[in-house]
C-alpha positions as CSV (number, residue, x, y, z in Angstrom):
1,X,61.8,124.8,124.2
2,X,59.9,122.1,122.4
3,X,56.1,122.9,121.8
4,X,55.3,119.4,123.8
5,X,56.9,121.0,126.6
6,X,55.4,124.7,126.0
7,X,53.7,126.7,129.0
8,X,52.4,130.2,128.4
9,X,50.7,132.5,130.9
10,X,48.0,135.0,130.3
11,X,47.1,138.0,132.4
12,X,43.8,140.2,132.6
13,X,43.8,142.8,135.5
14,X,43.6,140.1,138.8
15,X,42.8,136.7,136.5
16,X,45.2,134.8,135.4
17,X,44.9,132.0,132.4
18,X,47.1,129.4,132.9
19,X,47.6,126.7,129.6
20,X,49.5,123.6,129.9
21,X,50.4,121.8,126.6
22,X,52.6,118.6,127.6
23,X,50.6,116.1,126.6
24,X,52.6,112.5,126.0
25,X,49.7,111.6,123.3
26,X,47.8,114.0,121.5
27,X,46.4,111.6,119.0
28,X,43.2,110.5,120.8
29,X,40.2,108.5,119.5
30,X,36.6,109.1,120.9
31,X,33.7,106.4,120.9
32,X,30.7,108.5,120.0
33,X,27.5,106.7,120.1
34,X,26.0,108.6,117.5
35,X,28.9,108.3,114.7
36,X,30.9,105.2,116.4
37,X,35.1,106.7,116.4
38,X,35.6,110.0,116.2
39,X,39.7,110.8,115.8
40,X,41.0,114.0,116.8
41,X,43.1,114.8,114.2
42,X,46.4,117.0,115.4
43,X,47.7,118.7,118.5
44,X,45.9,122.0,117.9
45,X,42.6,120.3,117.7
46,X,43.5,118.5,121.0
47,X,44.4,121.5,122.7
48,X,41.7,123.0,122.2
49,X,39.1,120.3,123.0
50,X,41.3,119.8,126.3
51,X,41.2,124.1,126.9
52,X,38.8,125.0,130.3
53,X,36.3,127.0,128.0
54,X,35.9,124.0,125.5
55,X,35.5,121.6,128.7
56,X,33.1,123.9,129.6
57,X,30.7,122.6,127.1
58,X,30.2,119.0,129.3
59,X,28.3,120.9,132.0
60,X,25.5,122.4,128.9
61,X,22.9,120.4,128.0
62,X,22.8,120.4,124.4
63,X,18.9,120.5,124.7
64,X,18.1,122.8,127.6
65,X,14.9,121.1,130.1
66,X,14.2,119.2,127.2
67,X,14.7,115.9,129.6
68,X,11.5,116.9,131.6
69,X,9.7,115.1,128.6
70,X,12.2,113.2,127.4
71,X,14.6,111.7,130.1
72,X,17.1,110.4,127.8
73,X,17.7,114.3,126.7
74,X,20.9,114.4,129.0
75,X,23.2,114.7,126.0
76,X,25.9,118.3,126.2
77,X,27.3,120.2,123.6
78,X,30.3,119.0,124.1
79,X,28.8,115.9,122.2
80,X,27.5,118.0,119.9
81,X,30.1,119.8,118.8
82,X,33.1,116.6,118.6
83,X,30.0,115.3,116.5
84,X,29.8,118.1,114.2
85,X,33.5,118.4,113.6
86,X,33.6,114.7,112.7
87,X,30.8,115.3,110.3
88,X,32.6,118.2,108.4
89,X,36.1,115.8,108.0
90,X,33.9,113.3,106.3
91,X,32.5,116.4,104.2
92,X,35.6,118.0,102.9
93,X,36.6,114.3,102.6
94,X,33.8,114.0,100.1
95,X,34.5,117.2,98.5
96,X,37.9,116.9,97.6
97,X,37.4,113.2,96.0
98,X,34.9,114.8,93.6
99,X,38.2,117.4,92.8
100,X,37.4,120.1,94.9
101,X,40.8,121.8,95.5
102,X,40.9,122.5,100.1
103,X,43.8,122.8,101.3
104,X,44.9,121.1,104.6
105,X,45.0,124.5,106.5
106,X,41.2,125.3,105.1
107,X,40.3,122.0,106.3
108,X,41.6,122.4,109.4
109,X,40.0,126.1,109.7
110,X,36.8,124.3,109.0
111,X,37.1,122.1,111.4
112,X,38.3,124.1,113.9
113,X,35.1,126.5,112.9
114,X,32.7,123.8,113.5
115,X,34.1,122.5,116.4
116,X,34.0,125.8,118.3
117,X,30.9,127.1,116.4
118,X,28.7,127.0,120.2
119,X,31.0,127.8,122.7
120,X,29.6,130.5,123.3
121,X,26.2,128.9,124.3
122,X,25.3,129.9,128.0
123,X,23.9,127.9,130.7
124,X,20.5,125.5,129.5
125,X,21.8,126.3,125.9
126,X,19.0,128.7,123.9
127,X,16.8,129.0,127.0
128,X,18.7,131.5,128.8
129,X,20.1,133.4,125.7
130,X,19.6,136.7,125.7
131,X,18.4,136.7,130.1
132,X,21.5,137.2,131.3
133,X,23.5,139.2,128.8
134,X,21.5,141.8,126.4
135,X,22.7,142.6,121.9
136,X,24.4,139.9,121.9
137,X,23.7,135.9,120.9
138,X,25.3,132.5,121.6
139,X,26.9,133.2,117.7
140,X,28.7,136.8,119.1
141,X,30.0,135.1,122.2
142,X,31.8,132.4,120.6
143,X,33.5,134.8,118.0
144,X,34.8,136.0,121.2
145,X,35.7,132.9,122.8
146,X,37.7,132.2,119.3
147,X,39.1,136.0,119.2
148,X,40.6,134.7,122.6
149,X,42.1,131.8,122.2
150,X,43.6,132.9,118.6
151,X,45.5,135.3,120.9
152,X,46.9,132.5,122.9
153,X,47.6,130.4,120.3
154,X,49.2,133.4,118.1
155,X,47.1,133.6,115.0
156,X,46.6,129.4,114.7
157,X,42.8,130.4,114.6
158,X,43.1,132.9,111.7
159,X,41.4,131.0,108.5
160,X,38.6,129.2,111.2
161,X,37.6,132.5,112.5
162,X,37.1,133.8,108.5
163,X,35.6,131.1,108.2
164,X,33.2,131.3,110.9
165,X,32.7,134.9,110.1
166,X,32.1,134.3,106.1
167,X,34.8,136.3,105.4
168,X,36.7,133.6,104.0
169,X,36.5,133.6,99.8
170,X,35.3,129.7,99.5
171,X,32.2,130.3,100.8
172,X,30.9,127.1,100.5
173,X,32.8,126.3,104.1
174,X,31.0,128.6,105.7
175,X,27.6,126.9,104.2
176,X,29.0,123.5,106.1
177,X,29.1,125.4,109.2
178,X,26.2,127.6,109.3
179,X,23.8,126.9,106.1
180,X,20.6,125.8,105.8
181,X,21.9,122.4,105.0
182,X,25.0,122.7,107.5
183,X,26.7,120.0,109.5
184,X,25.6,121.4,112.6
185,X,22.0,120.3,112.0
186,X,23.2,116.9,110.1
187,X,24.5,116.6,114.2
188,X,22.1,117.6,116.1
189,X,18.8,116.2,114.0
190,X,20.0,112.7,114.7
191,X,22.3,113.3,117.9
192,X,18.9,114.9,119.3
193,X,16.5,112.1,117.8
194,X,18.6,109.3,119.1
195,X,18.7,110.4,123.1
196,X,15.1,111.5,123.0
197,X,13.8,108.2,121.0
198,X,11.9,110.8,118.7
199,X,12.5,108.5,115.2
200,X,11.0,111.0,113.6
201,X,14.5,112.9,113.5
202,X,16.4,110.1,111.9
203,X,17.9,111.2,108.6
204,X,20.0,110.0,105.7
205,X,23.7,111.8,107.3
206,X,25.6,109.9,105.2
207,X,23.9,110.1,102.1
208,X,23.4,113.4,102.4
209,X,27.4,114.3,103.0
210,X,28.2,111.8,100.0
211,X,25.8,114.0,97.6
212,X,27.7,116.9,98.4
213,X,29.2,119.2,96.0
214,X,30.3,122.5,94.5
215,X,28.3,124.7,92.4
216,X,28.8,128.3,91.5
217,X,31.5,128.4,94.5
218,X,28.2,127.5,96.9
219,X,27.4,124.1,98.6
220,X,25.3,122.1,96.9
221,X,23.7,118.4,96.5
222,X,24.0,116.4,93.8
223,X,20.4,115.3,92.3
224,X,20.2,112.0,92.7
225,X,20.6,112.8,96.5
226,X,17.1,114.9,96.7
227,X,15.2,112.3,98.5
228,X,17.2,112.4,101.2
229,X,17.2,116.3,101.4
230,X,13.4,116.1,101.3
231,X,13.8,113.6,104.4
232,X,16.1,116.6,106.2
233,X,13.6,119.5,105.8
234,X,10.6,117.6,107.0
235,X,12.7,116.2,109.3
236,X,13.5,119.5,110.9
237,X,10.1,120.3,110.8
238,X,8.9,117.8,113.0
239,X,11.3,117.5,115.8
240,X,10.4,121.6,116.0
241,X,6.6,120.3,117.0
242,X,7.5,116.9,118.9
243,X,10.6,117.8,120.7
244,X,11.7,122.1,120.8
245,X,8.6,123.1,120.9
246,X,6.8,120.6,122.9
247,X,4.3,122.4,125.3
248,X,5.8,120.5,128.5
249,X,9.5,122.0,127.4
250,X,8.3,125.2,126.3
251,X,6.7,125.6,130.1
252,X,9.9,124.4,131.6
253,X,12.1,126.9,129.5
254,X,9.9,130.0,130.5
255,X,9.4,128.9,134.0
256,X,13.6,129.1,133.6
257,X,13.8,132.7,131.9
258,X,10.8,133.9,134.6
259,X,13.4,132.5,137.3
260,X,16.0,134.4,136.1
261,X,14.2,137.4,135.7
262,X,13.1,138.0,138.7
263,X,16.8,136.7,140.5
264,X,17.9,139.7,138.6
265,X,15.2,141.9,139.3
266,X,15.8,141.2,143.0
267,X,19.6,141.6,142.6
268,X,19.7,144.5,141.3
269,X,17.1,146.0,144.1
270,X,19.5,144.9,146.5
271,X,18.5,141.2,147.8
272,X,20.6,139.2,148.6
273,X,20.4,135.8,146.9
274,X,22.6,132.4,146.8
275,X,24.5,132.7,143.8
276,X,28.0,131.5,142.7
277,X,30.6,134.4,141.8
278,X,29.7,134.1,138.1
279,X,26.2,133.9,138.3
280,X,26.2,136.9,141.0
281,X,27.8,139.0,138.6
282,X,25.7,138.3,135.8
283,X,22.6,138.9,138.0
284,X,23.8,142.1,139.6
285,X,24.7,144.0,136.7
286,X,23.5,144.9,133.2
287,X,26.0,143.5,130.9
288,X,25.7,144.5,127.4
289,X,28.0,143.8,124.2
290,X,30.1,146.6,125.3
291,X,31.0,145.4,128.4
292,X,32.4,142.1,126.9
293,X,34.6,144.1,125.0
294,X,35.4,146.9,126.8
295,X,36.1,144.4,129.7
296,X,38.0,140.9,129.5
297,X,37.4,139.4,132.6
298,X,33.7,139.5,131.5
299,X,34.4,136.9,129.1
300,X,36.0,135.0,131.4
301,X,33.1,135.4,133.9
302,X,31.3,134.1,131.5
303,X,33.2,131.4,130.8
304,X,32.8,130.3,134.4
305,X,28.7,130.1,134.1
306,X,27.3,126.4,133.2
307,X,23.7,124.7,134.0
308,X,25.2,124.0,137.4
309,X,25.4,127.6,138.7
310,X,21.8,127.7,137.5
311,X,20.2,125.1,139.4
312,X,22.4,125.3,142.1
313,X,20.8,128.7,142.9
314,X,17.5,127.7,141.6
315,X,17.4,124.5,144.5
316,X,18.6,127.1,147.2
317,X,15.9,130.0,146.0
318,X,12.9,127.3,146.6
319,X,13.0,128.7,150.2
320,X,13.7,132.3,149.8
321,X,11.4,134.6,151.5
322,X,10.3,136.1,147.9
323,X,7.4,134.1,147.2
324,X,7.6,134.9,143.4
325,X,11.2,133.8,143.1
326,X,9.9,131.0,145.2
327,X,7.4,129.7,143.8
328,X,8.7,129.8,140.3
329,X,12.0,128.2,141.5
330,X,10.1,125.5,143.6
331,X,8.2,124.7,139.6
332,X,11.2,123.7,138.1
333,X,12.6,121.5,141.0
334,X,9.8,119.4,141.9
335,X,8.4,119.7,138.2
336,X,5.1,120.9,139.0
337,X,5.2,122.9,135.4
338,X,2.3,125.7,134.4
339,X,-0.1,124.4,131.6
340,X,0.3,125.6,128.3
341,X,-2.4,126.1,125.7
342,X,-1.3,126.5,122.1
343,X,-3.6,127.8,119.1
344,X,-2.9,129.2,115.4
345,X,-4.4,132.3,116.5
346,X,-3.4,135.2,119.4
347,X,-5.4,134.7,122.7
348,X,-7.8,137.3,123.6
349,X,-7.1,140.1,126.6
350,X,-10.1,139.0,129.0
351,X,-8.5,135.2,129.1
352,X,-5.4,136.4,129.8
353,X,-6.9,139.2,132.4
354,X,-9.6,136.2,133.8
355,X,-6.4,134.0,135.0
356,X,-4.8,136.8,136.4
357,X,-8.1,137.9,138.9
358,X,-8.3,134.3,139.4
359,X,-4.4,133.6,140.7
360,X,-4.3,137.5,142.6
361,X,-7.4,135.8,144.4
362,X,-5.5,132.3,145.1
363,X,-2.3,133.6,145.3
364,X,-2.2,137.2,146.0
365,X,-0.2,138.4,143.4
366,X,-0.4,141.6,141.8
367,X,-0.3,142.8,138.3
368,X,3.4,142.8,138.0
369,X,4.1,139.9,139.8
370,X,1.1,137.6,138.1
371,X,3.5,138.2,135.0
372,X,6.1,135.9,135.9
373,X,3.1,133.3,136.1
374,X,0.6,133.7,133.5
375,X,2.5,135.0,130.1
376,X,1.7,134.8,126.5
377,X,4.2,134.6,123.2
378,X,4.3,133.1,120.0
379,X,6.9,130.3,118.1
380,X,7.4,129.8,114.5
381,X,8.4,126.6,112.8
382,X,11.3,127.2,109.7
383,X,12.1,124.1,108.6
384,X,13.6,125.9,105.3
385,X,13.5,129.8,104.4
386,X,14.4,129.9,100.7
387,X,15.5,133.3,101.2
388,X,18.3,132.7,103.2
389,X,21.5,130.0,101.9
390,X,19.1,128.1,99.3
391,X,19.3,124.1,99.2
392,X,20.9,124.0,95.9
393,X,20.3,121.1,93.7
394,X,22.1,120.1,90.7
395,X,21.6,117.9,87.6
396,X,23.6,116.0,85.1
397,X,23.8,118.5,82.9
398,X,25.0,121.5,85.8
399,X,21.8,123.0,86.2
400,X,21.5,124.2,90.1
401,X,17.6,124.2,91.2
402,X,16.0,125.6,94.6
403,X,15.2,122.6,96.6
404,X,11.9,123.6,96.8
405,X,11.4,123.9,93.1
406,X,13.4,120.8,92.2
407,X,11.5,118.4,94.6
408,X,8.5,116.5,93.2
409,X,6.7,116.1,96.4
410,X,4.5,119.1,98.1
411,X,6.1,118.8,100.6
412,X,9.2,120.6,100.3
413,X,7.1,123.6,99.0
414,X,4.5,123.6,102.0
415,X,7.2,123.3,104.5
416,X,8.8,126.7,103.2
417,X,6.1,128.7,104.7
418,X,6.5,129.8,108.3
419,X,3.9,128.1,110.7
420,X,3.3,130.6,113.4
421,X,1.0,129.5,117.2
422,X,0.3,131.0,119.8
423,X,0.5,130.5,123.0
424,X,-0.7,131.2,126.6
425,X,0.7,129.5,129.9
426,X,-0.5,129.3,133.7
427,X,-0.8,127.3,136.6
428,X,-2.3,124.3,136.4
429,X,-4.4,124.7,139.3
430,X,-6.3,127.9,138.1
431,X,-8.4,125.9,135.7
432,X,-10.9,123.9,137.1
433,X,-10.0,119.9,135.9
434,X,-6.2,120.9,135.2
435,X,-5.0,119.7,138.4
């Protein structure tokens, strides 16, 4: 049978994976707004894309309740990710006209690496990781998701799951997918600065990828393209203060986990709550890494979970007859988000202890319960870690320099220390003025 034509079923205890791969025209071209025509560049790529748990990836926003402050923030990972695999072509593009040997299957295990380096985000993207399954990260699921697939497609994955894994002997692909000067963030610095209107995002993409290079078998960037690497860290830095960690979306996203907390902590006392069959699982039970892989249909109950299960539920818990759940639920649908105070420092035990008397006396809350209201935490800002994958910079003559030891600005060097606040949120209404 031709392998236009080729149908393959795949069974896990009562679930059943069903594959169709007769397709008149695999060679399709998307219009991306961010990097104009994106081509997909064989069957196996197309399959993929066109595969349920790939398509999943339309129904994740790529930035979480980031469009609370910045409507235009609509954008999936789905985007994301055709966006990133388009930037790694142009990369291995660039490498190989400088006379880097890649072969066309490492190419293609790049691409393939890049392309499926987040399906394994859950629902609202970072918000939610780690809420509703516990040891493992958005990174461990989609190894899984590729592990998976690789079976179906009988070992096609092989060199993108090295790859992925860093396993694979040119390391330098690896730094393209996850590096601190990866294709990943090339993407989703400008994809993210271009639906929020945030310019200060907007970086040198192209420059950067054409100043690639190869040095001591890691990724690298040719000198004469430093300026534009200084652009990408302080970059990075900014759209962590103006957009990720902007007080209004860090009160949405932990108004989110709270949600989900307590779903689960009612769940698993026995309420009953409106849920789809995914989501239900997920709140009902304790699932751990072991579980995903002692268990396949896990994965695939997983697979099943998007941002619609979550505020499906969430619009349907406004009126249930917990007023925690309902409360918190009611916050994120109507927007009527808790305040958030930031400061370099750790806020004192009275203040937090002060709001809590005040909202038990409003509210009637108790200790436990004035947790899922009134919460403090911290977030740090790493625009670059030179411990980790250095920037590598390197002259005429082959020298490779630290980017933060080659740049002739401060900046570079300042922005390599961790920035760490602090921060406390509440209701609005418990502070006098704050209404």
């Amino acid at each position: 049978m031709p392998d236009a034509q080729r149908k393959f079923t795949v069974s896990y205890t009562n679930l059943t994976i069903f594959v169709n791969h007769f397709t008149p025209n695999k060679r399709k071209i998307i219009n991306d707004p961010l990097h104009g025509f994106i081509t997909i560049p064989d069957e196996l790529t197309f399959d993929i894309i066109e595969h349920r748990y790939f398509q999943r990836l339309r129904r994740i926003k790529q930035l979480g309740l980031t469009s609370m402050v910045y409507p235009g923030a609509l954008h999936t990972r789905f985007h994301h990710a055709l966006g990133a695999m388009h930037l790694m072509r142009q990369s291995i593009e660039t490498l190989r006209l400088k006379g880097f040997p890649i072969s066309e299957v490492e190419a293609r295990g790049a691409s393939l690496a890049i392309l499926l380096h987040d399906i394994g985000h859950g629902p609202y993207s970072h918000a939610l990781e780690n809420c509703l399954v516990y040891g493992l990260n958005h990174e461990d699921i989609s190894g899984l998701f590729m592990q998976r697939l690789n079976e179906h497609l009988k070992g096609e994955l092989d060199t993108a799951i090295r790859i992925f894994n860093d396993t694979y002997p040119l390391r330098f692909l690896h730094q393209l997918v996850s590096g601190q000067l990866d294709v990943d963030r090339l993407d989703y610095l400008m994809r993210d600065s271009f639906f929020t209107g945030v310019s200060e995002g907007v970086i040198s993409t192209d420059r950067i990828i054409k100043m690639l290079t190869v040095a001591g078998e890691e990724l690298a960037v040719e000198e004469k393209g430093i300026y534009s690497v200084e652009k990408f860290v302080v970059a990075r830095r900014l759209m962590y203060w103006q957009v990720y960690y902007h007080k209004t979306v860090l009160a949405a996203e932990y108004t989110l986990v709270n949600v989900l907390r307590r779903a689960k902590y009612l769940s698993e006392n026995g309420a009953a709550l409106f849920a789809s069959p995914a989501l239900a699982f997920f709140l009902a039970n304790h699932i751990t890494a072991d579980d995903f892989r002692l268990d396949p249909n896990v994965l695939e109950l997983f697979s099943q979970l998007d941002d619609f299960d979550i505020f499906s539920a969430i619009k349907v818990w406004t009126g249930h007859q917990d007023k925690v759940l309902s409360e918190l639920s009611k916050a994120l649908v109507y927007r009527t988000l808790p305040r958030v105070e930031l400061r370099s420092e750790p806020f004192e035990a009275e203040y937090t202890e002060s709001l809590k008397r005040n909202l038990k006396e409003r509210m009637g809350f108790n200790e436990e319960e004035s947790g899922y209201f009134i919460f403090t935490g911290s977030i740090a800002n790493d625009a670059y870690i030179p411990f980790r994958d250095k920037i590598n910079i390197v002259d005429k003559k082959g020298n490779i320099t630290d980017i933060a030891s080659a740049s002739d600005q401060l900046n570079v060097a300042i922005l390599s220390k961790t920035v760490t606040k602090y921060f406390i949120s509440y209701p609005k209404e418990l502070v006098s003025g704050n209404g």
